[in-house]
N, C-alpha and C positions, 0 to 999 in steps of 0.2 A: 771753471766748473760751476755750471752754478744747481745751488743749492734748493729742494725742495719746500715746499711749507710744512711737510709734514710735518707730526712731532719724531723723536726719537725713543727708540723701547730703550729703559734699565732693567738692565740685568743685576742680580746679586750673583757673586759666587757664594757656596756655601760658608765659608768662614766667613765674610760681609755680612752674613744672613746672620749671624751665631753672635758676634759682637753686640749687630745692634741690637738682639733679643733680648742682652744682658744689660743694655744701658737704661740708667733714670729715665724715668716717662719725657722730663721736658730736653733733655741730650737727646734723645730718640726722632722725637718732634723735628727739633733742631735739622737735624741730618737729614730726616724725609722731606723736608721744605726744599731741602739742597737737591737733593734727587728729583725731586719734581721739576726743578728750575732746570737740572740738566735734561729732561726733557724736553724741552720748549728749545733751548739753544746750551748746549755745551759751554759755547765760548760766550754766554752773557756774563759767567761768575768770574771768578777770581782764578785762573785754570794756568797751571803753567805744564810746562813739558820737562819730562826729568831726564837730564843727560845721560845718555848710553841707553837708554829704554825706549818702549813705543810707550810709555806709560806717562800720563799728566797728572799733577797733583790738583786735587780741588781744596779750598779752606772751608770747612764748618764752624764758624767761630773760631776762640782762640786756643780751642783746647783740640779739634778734632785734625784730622787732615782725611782725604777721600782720595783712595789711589785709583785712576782709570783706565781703560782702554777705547778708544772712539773707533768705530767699525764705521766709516762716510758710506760706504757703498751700501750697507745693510739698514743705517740710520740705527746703528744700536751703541749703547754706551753701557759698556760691562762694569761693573765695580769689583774690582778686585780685592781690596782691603780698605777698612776702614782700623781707624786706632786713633791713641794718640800722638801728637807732633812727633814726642820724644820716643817714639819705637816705630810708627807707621813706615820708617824708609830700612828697618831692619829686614835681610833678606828677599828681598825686591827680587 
């Protein structure tokens, strides 16, 4: 298959949206730089795939994790949750 130049659209779902409205101005920063980059290319970051799910993890530094969904056909990359390490994989 190959792959377009375009960039890809981020989506937030509403709880993504809610977290990061709550976080420290430079944690916030942090994550939007990440989002940006998955714009450009999904698979440039640190992105793994999480067993049993359509869903890949992204890293935001050492404290954040970024739950995704990659739509190839539409070029859109949903974020589902963000949090931290230590809660992000609860109820997936």
């Amino acid at each position: 298959m190959k792959r377009s130049k375009e960039n890809f659209r981020v989506r937030l779902s509403p709880k993504a949206k809610k977290f990061l409205n709550k976080l420290p101005k430079n944690d916030r920063e942090r994550i939007l730089s990440v989002l940006g980059a998955l714009r450009e290319n999904p698979f440039s970051l640190n992105i793994r795939k999480l067993e049993g799910t359509e869903f890949h993890r992204v890293r935001a530094g050492r404290i954040y994790r970024i739950i995704i969904h990659i739509d190839w056909e539409n070029r859109i990359v949903v974020v589902f949750k963000i949090d931290k390490r230590e809660k992000v994989y609860d109820r997936l």
